[in-house]
ROLUMSE-19174 format. One record per residue (C-alpha): residue number from 1; chain; x, y, z. Coordinates in steps of 0.001 Angstrom, whole numbers, padded with zeros to 6 digits. Layout:
<nodes>
{drenro NUM vexpa A px X py Y pz Z}
...
</nodes>
This chain:
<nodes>
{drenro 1 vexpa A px 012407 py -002140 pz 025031}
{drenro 2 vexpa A px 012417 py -002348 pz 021201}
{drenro 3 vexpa A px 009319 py -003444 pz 019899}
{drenro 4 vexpa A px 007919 py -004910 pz 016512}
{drenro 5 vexpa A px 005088 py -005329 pz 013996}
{drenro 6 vexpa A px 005235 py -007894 pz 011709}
{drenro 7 vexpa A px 002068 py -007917 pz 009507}
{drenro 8 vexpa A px 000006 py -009556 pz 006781}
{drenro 9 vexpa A px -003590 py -011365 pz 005612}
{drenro 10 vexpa A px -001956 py -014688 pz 006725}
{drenro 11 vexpa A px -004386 py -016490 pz 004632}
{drenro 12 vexpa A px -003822 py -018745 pz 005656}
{drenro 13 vexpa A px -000542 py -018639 pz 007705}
{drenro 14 vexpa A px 002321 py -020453 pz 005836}
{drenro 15 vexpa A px 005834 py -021921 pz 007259}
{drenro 16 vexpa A px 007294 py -018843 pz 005507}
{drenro 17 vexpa A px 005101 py -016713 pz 007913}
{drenro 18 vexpa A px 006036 py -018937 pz 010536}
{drenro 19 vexpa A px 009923 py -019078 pz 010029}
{drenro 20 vexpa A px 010085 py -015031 pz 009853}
{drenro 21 vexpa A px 007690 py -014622 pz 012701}
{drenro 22 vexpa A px 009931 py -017165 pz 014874}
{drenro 23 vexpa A px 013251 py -015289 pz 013612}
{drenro 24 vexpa A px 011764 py -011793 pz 014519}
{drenro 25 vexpa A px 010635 py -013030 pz 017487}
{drenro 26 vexpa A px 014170 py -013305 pz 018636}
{drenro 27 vexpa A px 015924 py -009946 pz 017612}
{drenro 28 vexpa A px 012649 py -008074 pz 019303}
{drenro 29 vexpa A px 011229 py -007539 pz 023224}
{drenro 30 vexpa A px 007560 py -007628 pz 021880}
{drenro 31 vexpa A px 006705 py -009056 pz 018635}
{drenro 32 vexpa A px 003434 py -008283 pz 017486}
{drenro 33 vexpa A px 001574 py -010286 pz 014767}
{drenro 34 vexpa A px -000922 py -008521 pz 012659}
{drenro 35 vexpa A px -003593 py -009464 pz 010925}
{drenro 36 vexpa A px -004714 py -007173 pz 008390}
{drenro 37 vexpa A px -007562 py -007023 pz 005721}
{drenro 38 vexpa A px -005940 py -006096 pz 002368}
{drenro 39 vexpa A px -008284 py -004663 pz 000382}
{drenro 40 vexpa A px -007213 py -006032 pz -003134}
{drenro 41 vexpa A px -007618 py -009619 pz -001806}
{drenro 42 vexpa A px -010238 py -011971 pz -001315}
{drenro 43 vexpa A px -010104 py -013992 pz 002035}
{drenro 44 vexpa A px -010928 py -017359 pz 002371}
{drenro 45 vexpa A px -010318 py -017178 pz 006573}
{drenro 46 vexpa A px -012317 py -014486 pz 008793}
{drenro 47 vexpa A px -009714 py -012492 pz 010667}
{drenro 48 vexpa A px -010500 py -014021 pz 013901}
{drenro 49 vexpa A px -009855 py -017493 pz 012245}
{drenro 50 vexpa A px -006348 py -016474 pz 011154}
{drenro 51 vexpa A px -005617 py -015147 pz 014356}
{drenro 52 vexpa A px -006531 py -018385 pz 016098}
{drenro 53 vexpa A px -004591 py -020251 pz 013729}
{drenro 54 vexpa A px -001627 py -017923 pz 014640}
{drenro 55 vexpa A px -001983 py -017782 pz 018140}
{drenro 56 vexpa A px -002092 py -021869 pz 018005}
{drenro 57 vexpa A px 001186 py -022552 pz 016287}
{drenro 58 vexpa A px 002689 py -019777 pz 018071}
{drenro 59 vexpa A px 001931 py -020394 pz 021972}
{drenro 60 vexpa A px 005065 py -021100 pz 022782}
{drenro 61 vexpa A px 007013 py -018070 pz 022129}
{drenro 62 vexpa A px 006111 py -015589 pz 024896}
{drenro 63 vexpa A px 007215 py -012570 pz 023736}
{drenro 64 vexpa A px 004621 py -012906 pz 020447}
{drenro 65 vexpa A px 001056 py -011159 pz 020702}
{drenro 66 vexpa A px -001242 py -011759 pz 017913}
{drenro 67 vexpa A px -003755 py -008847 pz 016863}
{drenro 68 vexpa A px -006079 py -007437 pz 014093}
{drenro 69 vexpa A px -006473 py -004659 pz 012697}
{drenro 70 vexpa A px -008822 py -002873 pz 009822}
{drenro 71 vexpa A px -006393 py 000177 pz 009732}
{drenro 72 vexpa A px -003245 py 000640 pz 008404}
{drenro 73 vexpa A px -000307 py -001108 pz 010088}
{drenro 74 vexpa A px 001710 py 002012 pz 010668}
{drenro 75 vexpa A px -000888 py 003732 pz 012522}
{drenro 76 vexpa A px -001199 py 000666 pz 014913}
{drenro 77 vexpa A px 002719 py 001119 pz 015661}
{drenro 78 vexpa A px 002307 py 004653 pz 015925}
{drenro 79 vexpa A px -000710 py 003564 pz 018955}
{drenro 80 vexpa A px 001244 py 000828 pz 020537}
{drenro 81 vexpa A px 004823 py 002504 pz 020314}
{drenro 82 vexpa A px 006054 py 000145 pz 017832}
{drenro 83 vexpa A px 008989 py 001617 pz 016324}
{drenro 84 vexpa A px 010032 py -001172 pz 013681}
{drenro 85 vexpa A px 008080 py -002656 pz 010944}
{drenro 86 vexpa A px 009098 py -005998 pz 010187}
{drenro 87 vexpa A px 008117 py -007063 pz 006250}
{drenro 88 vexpa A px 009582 py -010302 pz 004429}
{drenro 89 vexpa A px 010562 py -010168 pz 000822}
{drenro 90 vexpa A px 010456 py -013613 pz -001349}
{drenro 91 vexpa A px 011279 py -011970 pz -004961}
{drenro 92 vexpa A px 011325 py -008829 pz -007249}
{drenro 93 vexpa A px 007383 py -008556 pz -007548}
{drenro 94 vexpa A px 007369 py -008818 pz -003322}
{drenro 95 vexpa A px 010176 py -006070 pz -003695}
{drenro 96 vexpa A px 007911 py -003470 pz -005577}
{drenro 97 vexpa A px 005627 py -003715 pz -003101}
{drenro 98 vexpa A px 007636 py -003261 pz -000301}
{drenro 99 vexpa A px 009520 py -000546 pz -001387}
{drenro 100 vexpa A px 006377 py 001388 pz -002295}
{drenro 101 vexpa A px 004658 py 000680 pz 001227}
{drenro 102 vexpa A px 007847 py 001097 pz 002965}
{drenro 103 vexpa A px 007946 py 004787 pz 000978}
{drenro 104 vexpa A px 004128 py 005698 pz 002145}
{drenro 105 vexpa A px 004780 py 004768 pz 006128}
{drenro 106 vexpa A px 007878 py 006690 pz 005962}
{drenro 107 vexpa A px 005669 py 009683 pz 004763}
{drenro 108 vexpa A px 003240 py 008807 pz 007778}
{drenro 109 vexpa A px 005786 py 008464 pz 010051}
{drenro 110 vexpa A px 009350 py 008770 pz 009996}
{drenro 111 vexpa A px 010413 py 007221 pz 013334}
{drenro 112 vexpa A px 009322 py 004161 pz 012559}
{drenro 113 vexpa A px 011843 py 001556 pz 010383}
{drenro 114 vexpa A px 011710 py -001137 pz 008712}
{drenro 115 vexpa A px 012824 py -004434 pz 008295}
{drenro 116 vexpa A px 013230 py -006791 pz 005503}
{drenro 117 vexpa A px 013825 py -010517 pz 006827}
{drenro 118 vexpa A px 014422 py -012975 pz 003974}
{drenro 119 vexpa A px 012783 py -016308 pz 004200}
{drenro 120 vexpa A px 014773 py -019604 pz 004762}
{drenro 121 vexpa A px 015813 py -020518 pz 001265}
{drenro 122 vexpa A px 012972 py -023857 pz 001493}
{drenro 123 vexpa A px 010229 py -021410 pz 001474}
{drenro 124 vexpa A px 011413 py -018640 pz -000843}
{drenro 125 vexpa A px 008451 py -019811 pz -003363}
{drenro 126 vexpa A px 005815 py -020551 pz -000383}
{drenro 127 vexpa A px 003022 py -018596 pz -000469}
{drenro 128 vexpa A px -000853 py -018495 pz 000688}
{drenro 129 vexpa A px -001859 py -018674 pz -002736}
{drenro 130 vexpa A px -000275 py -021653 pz -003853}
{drenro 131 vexpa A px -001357 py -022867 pz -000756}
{drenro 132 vexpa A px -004999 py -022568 pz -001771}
{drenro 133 vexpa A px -004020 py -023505 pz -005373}
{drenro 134 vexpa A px -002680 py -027139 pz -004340}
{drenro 135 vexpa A px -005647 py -027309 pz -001938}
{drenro 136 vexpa A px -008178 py -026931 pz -004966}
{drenro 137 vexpa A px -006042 py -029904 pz -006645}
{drenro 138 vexpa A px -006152 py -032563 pz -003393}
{drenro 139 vexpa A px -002456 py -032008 pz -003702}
{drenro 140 vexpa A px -000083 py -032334 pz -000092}
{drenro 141 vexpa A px 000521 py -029069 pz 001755}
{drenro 142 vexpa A px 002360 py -030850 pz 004515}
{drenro 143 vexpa A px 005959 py -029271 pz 003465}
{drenro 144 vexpa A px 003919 py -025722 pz 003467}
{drenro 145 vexpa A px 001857 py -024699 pz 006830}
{drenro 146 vexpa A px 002200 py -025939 pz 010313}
{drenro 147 vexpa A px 001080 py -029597 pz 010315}
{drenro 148 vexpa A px -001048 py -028548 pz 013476}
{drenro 149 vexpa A px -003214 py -026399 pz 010685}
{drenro 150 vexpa A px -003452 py -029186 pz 007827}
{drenro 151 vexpa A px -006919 py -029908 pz 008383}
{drenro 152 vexpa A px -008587 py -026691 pz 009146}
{drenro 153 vexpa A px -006582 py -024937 pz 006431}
{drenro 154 vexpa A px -007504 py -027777 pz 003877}
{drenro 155 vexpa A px -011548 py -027993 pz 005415}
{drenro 156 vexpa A px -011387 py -023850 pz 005214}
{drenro 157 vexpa A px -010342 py -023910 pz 001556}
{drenro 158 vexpa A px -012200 py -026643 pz 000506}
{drenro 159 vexpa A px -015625 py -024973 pz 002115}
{drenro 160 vexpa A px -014367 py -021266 pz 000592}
{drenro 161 vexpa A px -014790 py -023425 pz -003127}
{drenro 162 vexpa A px -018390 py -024816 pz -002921}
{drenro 163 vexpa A px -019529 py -021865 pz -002086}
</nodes>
């Protein structure tokens, strides 16, 4: 049974998530979706918030278990025999990143791969941040996140500012 990990803040959960987790979702038995904390970001969702959101928009798709975790992702593979790391890569700055991390869970653990998946070329440039930028404008985010989410990711934002 080949099994996967496909992680990130999802903050909130874009149709770039979406698209990779849905294309992942087919090339694996179990496809886990992880919620992480990264510690060099600022949330505007609490974890369980982002993992209801996922868990919403991705019901249908039985082989897809949404978790959370305040470790690092490899170590949660390493506990639930995940042996592939799935990551997605938009651009060069995405790249350094993922190179580097891919280089430190390597050192952690060796048996365990990873994936790059490439987002559908109309959400290359998606990302949470913009997200939250055209939020803070009243601009539409319709083309961006899962029309199911609109209003809870646009209420979450908006109540993350006047704070």
């Amino acid at each position: 049974m080949k099994t996967a990990v496909y992680a990130g803040s999802f903050d909130p959960i874009t149709l770039g998530h979406l698209d990779i987790m849905l294309r992942a979702a087919k090339l694996f038995d179990t496809l886990y979706i992880l919620v992480t904390n990264n510690i060099d970001k600022k949330t505007t969702f609490s974890v369980d918030e982002r993992v209801q959101m996922i868990e919403k928009v991705t019901a249908q798709v039985p082989n897809i278990y949404v978790k959370s975790t305040n470790d690092l992702v490899v170590r949660f593979a390493e506990q639930h025999k995940v042996d592939t790391l799935i990551r997605g890569l938009r651009n060069v700055k995405d790249f350094e990143a993922e190179i580097a991390l891919y280089h430190f869970n390597r050192n952690i653990n060796q048996n365990i791969e990873t994936i790059i998946l490439f987002p559908s070329t109309i959400h290359t440039y998606v990302s949470s941040s913009a997200i939250k930028e055209l939020v803070h404008f009243d601009s539409d985010i319709s083309k961006y996140v899962p029309e199911v989410l609109i209003k809870d990711i646009v209420k979450g934002i908006k109540s993350k500012q006047l704070k």
